[in-house]
N, C-alpha and C positions, 0 to 999 in steps of 0.2 A: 540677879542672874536670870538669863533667860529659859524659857522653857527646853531650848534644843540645847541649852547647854547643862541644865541638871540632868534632860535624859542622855547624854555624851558621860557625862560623872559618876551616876548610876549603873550605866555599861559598863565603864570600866572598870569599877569598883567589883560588879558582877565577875567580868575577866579575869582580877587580878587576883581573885576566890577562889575561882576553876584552876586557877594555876598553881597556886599554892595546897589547893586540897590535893592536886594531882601528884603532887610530892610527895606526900605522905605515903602514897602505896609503892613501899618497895617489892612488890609480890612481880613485878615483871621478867619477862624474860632475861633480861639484861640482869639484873638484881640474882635471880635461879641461877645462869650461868656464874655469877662471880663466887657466890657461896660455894657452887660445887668447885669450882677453881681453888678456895679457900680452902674446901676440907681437903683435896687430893694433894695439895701443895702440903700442908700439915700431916698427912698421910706419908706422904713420900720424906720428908725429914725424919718423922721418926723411924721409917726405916733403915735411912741413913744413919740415923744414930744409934740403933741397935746393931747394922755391922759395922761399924766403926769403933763401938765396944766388942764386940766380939773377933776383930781384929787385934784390938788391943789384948784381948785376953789369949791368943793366939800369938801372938809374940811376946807375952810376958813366959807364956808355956813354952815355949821354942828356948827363950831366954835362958831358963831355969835350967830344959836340958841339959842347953849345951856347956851350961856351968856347969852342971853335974858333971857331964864328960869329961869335962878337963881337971876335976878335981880327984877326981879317980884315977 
């Protein structure tokens, strides 16, 4: 192998280092944005799912009444 071509080999083995350690760091903005996306989307579900029980509990209560009414 010639000498311009171990330092060509070398380089890119360098390059292809920097590129893969660059991975590793998910701390960027893009990475920050998705996590808050992550927890506000998991934020807002369980919202949804607490009135959606409490609908249910709201028409089980309605339910009941109006049996009552009519058993009276």
């Amino acid at each position: 192998m010639s000498w311009l071509k171990k330092v060509v080999y070398v380089l890119c083995l360098v390059a292809m280092m920097a590129v893969v350690s660059g991975c590793e760091d998910n701390n960027g903005a893009g990475e920050k944005l998705g996590t808050q996306f992550d927890q506000a989307m998991e934020q807002a579900k369980d919202k949804a799912d607490e009135m959606s029980d409490q609908a249910k509990d709201a028409y089980e209560d309605a339910k009941d009444k109006a049996k009552e009414a009519l058993d009276n």
